[in-house]
RODO-2510 file (C-alpha; in nm, 4 decimals, decimal comma):
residues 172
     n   res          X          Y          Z
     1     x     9,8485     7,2701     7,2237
     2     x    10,2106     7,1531     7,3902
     3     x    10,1616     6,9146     7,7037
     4     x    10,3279     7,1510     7,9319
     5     x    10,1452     7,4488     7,7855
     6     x     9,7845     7,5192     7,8327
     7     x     9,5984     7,6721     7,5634
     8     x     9,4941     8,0047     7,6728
     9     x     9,3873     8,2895     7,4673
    10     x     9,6435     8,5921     7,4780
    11     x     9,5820     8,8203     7,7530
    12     x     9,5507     9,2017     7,6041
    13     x     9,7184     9,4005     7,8340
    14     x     9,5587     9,7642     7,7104
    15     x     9,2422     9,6059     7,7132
    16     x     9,1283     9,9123     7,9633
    17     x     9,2985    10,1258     7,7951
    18     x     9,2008    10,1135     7,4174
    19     x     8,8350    10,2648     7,5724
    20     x     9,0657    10,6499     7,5899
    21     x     9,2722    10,5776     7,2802
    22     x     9,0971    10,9014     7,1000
    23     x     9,2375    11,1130     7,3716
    24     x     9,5921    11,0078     7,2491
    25     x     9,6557    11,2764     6,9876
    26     x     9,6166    11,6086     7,1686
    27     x     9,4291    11,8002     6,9557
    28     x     9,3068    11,5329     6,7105
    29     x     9,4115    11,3695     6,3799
    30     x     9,4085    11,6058     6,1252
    31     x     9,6642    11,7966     5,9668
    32     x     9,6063    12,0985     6,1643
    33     x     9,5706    11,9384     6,4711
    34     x     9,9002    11,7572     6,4332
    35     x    10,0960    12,1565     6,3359
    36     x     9,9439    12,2542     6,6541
    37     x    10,0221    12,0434     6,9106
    38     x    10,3849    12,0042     6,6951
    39     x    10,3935    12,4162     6,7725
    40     x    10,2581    12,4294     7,1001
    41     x    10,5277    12,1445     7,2287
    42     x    10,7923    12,3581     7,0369
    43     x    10,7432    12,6501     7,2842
    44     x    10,8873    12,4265     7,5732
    45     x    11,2241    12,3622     7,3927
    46     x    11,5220    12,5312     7,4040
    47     x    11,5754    12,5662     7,0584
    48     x    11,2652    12,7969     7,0309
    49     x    11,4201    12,9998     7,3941
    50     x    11,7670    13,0602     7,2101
    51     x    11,6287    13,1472     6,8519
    52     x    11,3418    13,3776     7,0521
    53     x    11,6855    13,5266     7,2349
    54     x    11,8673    13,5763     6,9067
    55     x    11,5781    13,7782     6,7717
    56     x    11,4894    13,9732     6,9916
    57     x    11,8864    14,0590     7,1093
    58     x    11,9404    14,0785     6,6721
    59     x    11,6246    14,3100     6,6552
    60     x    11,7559    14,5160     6,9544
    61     x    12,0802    14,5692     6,8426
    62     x    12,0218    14,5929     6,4154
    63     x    11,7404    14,9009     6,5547
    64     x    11,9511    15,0563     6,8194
    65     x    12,2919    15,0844     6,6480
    66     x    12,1337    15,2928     6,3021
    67     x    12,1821    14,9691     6,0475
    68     x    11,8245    15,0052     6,0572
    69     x    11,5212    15,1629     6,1708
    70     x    11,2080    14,9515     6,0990
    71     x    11,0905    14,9728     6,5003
    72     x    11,3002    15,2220     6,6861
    73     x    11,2771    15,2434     7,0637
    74     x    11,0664    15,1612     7,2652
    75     x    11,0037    14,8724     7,0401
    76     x    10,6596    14,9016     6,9703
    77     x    10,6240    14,6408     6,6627
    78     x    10,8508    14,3879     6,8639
    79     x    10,6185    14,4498     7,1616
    80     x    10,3246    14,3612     6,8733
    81     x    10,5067    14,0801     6,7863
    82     x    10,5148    13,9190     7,1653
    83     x    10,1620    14,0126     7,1979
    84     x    10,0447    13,8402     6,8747
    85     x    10,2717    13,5388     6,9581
    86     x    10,0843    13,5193     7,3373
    87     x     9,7882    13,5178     7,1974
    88     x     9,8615    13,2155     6,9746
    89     x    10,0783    13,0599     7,2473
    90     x     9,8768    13,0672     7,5684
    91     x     9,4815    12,8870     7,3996
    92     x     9,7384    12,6615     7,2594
    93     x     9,9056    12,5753     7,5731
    94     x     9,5840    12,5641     7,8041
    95     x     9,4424    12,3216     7,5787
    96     x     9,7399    12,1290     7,5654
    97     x     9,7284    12,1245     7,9543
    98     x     9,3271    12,0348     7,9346
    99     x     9,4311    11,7565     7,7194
   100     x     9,6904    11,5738     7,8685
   101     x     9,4487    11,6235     8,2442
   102     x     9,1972    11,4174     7,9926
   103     x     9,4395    11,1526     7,9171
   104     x     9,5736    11,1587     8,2401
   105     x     9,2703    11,1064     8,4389
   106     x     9,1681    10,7990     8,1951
   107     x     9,5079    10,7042     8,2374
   108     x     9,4234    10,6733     8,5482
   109     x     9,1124    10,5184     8,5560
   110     x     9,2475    10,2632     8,2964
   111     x     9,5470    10,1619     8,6504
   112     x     9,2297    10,1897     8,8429
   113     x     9,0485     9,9151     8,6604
   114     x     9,3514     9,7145     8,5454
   115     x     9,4069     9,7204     8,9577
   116     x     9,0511     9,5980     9,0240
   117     x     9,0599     9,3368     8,7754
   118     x     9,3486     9,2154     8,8892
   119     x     9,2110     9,2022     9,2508
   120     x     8,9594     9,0061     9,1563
   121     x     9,1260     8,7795     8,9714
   122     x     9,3469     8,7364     9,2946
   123     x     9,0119     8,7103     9,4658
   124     x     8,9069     8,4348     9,2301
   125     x     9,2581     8,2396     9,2524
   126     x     9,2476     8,2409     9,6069
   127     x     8,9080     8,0891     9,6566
   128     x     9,0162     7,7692     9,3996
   129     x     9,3077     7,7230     9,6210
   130     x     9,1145     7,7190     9,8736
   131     x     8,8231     7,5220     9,7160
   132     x     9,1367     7,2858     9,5830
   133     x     9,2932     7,2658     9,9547
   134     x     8,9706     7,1173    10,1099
   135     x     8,9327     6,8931     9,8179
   136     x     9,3101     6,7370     9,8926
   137     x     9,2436     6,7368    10,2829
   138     x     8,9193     6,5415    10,2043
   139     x     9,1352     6,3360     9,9735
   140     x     9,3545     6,2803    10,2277
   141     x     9,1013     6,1833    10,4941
   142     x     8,9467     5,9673    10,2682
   143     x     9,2696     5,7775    10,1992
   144     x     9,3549     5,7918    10,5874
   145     x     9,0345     5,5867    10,6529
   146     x     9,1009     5,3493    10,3572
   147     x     9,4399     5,2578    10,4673
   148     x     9,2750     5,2063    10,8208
   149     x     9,0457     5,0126    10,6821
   150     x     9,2800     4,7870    10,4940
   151     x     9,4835     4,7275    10,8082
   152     x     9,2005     4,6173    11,0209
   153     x     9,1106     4,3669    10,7033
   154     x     9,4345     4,2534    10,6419
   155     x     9,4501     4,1747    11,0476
   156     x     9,0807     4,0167    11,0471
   157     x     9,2124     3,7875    10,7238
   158     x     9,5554     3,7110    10,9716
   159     x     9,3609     3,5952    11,2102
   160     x     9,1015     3,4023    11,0189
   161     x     9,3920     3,2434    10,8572
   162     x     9,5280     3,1666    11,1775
   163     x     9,2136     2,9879    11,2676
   164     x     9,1571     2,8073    11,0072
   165     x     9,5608     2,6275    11,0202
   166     x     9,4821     2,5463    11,2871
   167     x     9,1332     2,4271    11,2487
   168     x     9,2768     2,2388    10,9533
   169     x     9,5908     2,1454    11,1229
   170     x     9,4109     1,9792    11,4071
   171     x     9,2382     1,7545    11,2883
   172     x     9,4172     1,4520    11,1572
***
């Protein structure tokens, strides 16, 4: 402990927080959990827009122009293929959505607390200023009357000096 440093314990900032830390990983820990969330985030990118485009527009094209006819028109295996990827795509994103609601209404709740701790802590701070005010004023007071009284002492032992010379002085 430094003289111009108190010692204080550090002050853990996340201390509200840590109480949602298992809602941090969207769909858990595991392996699989970490793929899906990894895949389901993938779906917002543009990488996974343009290589979607360049399938579909290379399907399209390799089945209309004759180089090959694995799923002539209308399309009905790439239509298959959309289908199967929705129905991979949308549970994945809902409970993405669900999720992150999760974390951020504990998020949330974490501010909320952090906010009310921090009120009263304000609370608290006022009050010893307060509490520390009255104590100086009384102080003050206190000191006020001392110095008062001092004078008036100081004046009583003036003039009982003064008596005395010349009591003293007097009398030869």
């Amino acid at each position: 402990m430094t003289p111009d440093k108190p010692d204080t314990a550090p002050v853990d900032h996340l201390r509200f927080h840590r109480g949602h830390a298992h809602l941090a990983p969207t769909f858990g820990n595991d392996t699989f959990a970490l793929k899906a969330e990894a895949f389901a985030r993938f779906f917002g990118t543009p990488t996974f827009l343009g290589a979607q485009t360049a399938i579909v527009v290379l399907w399209v094209v390799l089945n209309m122009t004759g180089i090959t006819h694995f799923d002539v028109y209308p399309f009905i295996l790439l239509n298959l293929a959309f289908s199967l990827q929705s129905a991979y795509a949308a549970p994945l994103i809902l409970l993405a959505q669900t999720r992150q609601a999760a974390r951020d209404k504990a998020q949330s709740d974490a501010d909320a607390q952090h906010r009310e701790a921090l009120a009263i802590a304000n609370t608290e701070r006022q009050a010893q200023a307060a509490q520390t005010t009255k104590q100086l004023l009384e102080l003050l007071e206190q000191n006020t009357r001392l110095t008062e009284m001092t004078k008036q002492l100081t004046e009583r032992i003036e003039t009982l000096t003064c008596e005395m010379h010349e009591q003293f002085v007097r009398k030869p």
